[in-house]
C-alpha positions in Angstrom: 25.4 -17.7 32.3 29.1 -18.4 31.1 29.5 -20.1 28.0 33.1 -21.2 26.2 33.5 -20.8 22.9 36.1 -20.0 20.4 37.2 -17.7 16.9 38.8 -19.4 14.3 40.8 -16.4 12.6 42.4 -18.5 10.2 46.0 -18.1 11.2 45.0 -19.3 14.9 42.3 -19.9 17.4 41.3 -18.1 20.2 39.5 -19.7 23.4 36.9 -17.5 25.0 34.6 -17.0 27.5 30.9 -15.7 27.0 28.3 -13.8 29.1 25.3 -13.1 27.4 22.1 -11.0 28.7 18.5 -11.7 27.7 18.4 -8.2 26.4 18.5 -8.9 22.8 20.0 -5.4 22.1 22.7 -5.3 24.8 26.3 -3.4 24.3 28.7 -5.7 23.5 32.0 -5.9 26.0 35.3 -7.5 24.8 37.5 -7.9 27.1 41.6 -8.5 27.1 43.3 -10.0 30.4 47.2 -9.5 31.0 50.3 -11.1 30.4 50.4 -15.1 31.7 46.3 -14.8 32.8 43.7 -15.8 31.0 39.5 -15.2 29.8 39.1 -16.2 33.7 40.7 -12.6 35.0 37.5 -11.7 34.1 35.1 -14.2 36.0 33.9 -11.8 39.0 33.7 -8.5 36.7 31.3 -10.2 34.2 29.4 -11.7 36.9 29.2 -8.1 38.1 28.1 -7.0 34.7 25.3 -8.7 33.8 23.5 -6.5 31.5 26.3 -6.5 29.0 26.8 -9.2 26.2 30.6 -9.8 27.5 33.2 -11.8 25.5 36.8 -12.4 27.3 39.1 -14.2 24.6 42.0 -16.0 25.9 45.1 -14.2 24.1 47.8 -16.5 21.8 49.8 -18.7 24.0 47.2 -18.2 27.0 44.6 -20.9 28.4 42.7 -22.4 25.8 44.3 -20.6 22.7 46.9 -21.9 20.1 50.4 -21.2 21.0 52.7 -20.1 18.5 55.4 -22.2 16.8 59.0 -22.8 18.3 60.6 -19.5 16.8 58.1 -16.8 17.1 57.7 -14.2 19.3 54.6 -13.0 21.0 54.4 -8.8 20.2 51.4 -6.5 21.4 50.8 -5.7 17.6 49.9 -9.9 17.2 47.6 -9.8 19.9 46.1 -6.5 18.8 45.1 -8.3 15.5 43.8 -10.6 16.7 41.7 -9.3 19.2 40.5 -6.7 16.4 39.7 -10.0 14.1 37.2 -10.9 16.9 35.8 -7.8 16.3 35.2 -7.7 13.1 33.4 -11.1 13.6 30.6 -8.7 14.3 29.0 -5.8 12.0 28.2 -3.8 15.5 31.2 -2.0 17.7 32.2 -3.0 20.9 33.4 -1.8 24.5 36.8 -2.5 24.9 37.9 -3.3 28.4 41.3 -3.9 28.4 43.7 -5.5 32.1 47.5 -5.0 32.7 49.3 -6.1 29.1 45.3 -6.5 28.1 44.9 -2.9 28.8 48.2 -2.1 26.4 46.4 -3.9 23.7 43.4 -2.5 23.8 45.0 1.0 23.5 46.4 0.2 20.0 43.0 -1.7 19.0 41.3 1.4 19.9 43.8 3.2 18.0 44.3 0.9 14.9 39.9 0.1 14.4 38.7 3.5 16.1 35.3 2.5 13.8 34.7 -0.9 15.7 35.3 0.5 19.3 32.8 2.5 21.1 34.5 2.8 24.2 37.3 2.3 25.7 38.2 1.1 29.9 41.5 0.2 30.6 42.3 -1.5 34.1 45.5 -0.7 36.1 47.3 -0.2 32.4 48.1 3.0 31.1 49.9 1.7 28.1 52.8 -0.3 26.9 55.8 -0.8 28.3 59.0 1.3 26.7 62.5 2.0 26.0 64.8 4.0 25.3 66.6 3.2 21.3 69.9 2.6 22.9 68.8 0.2 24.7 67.0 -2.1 21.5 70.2 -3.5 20.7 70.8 -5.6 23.9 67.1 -5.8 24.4 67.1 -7.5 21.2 70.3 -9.8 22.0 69.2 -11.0 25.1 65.5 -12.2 23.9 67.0 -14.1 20.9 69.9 -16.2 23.4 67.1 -16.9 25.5 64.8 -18.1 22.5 67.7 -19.9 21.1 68.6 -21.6 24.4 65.3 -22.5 25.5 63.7 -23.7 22.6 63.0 -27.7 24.5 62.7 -26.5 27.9 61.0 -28.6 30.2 57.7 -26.9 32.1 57.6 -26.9 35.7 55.4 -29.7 36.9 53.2 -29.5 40.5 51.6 -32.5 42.2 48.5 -30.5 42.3 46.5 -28.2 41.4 46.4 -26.7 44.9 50.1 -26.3 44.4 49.5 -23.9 41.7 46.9 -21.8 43.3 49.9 -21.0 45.9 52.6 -20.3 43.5 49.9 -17.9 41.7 49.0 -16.5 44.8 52.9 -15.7 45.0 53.7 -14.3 41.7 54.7 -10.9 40.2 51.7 -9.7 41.7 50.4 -11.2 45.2 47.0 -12.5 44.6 44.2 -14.0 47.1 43.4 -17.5 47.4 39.9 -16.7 45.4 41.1 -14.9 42.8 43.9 -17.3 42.2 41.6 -20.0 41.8 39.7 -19.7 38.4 43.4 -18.3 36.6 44.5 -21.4 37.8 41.7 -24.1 37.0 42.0 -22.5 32.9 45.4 -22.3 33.1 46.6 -25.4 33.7 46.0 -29.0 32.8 47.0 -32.1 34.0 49.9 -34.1 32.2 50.5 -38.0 33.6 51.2 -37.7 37.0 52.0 -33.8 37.4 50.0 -30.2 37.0 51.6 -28.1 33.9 50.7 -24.4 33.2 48.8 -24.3 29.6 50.3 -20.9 28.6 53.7 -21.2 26.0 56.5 -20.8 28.0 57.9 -18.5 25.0 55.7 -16.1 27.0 58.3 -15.7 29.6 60.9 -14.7 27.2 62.2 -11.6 27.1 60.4 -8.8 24.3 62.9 -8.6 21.4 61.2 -5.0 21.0 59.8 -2.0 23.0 58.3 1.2 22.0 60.0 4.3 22.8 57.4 7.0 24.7 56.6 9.0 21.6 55.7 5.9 19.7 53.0 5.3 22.2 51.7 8.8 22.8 51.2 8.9 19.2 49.0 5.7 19.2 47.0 7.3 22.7 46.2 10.4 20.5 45.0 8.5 18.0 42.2 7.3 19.9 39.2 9.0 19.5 36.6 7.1 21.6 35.6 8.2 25.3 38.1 6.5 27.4 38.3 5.4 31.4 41.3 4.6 33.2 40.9 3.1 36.7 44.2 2.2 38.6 44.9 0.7 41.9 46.1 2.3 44.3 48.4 -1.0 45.8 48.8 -2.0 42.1 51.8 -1.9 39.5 51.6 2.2 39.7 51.5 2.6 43.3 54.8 4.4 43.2 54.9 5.5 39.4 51.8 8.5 39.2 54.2 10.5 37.0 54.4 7.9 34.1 50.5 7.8 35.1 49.6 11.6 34.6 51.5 11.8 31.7 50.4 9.1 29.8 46.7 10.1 31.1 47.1 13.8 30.1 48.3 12.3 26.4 44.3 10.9 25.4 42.3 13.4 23.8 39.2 12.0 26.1 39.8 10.1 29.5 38.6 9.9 32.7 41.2 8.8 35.7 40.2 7.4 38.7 41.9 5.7 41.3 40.6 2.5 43.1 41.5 0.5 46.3 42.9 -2.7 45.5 45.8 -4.8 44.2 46.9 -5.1 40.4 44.1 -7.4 39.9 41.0 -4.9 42.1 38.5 -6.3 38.8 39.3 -10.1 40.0 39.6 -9.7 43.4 35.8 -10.7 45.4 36.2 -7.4 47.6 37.1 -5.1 45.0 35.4 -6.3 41.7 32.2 -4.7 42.7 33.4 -1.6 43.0 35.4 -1.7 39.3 31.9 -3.0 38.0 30.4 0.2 39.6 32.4 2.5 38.1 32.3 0.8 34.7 28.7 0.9 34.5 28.7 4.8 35.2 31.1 5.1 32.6 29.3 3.5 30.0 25.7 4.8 31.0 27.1 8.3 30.8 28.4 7.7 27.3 
């Protein structure tokens, strides 16, 4: 059974979505969806899983969460915090299962609180995005014009919900119909007449601020738990398996697997299963 619920961290608050098992002593799963999703990315995965005590927190700015205040960024490091404050809402560790800019997070968490994370899955992610340092001057430039500029921007409306389902199904990454669907119905609400997206639109904005490669390596070898990576095989590496060996050969402990599927293979009806499957291994074996 699903349940919503929420973490008051003091500074914010994070919606979430909970599966618990009747087996009182069940691993405990958190899970991190990516950038402009939401706690629903992980619908079909959890249903998939259901011998897991599964929590799937809606990041800042995303479905039910707070959004931050006109002027603020949103930077990997913020959600990382926060994601480790819903840890530490609990004495035992967790599983960290981490999708896409989810998967990025949960690298530093595992990093950054290597005592409350037991394992670590990361799903078509191998890490954040960099850049080069000559390049984090104009990086930097062109996030604060647009911040400056679009600081009472008007959100895109759509007659219906149905509407948004398409334009999801459209996106960065081409998504079915199905897994379009729940993304949609918690990530969007309904404003007079029109359909609005409930994430900040400060999300869109450029990062002022990349890591460089060695920045991240050093936070990958700094993870000491067991760690899986599963990528599709028609996702956002399909034609990138250098940057994905590399990273990959960087963790003191992984496992790489490819999978058959889109960007979103954990969400998607015909591939979930198959993620769930190899999960499951994953964790049984350690």
């Amino acid at each position: 059974m699903c349940n919503e619920t929420s973490f008051n961290l003091g500074y914010t608050k994070l919606g979430a979505k909970q599966w618990l098992s009747s087996n009182p002593n069940a691993l405990r799963i958190q899970m991190l969806h990516g950038w402009l999703d939401n706690a629903a990315s992980f619908d079909n995965l959890a249903l998939r899983l259901p011998e897991y005590n599964i929590t799937a927190i809606d990041h800042a700015g995303h479905g039910l969460s707070d959004h931050k205040q006109d002027g603020s960024f949103y930077h990997l490091w913020e959600h990382a915090l926060d994601a480790i404050g819903v840890l530490n809402a609990s004495t035992q560790s967790s599983w960290l299962i981490g999708h896409s800019m989810g998967g990025a997070v949960a690298i530093l968490v595992a990093a950054l609180a290597p005592e409350k994370v037991r394992g670590l899955i990361i799903l078509d992610s191998m890490g954040p995005l960099t850049a080069k340092a000559d390049e984090r001057v104009a990086t930097m430039q062109r996030a604060v014009q647009k911040m400056l500029q679009n600081r009472n921007g008007r959100y895109t409306q759509y007659p219906s919900q149905e509407d948004m389902i398409h334009a999801r199904m459209n996106g960065f990454t081409s998504l079915s119909y199905d897994a379009a669907r729940p993304l949609v119905e918690r990530g969007s609400v309904q404003k007079e007449e029109a359909w609005v997206w409930r994430s900040d639109r400060k999300l869109a904005f450029p990062s002022p601020f990349r890591m460089d490669e060695l920045a991240v390596e050093a936070y990958i070898k700094a993870i000491k738990c067991p760690t899986l990576a599963l990528v599709a095989d028609s996702g956002v590496y399909e034609h990138n398996t250098e940057l994905v060996n590399k990273r990959a050969n960087a963790f003191p402990w992984i496992k790489l697997k490819w999978l058959p599927g889109n960007h979103h293979f954990h969400l998607e009806p015909n591939t979930a299963s198959a993620v769930a499957e190899e999960i499951r291994r994953f964790i049984d074996q350690n």
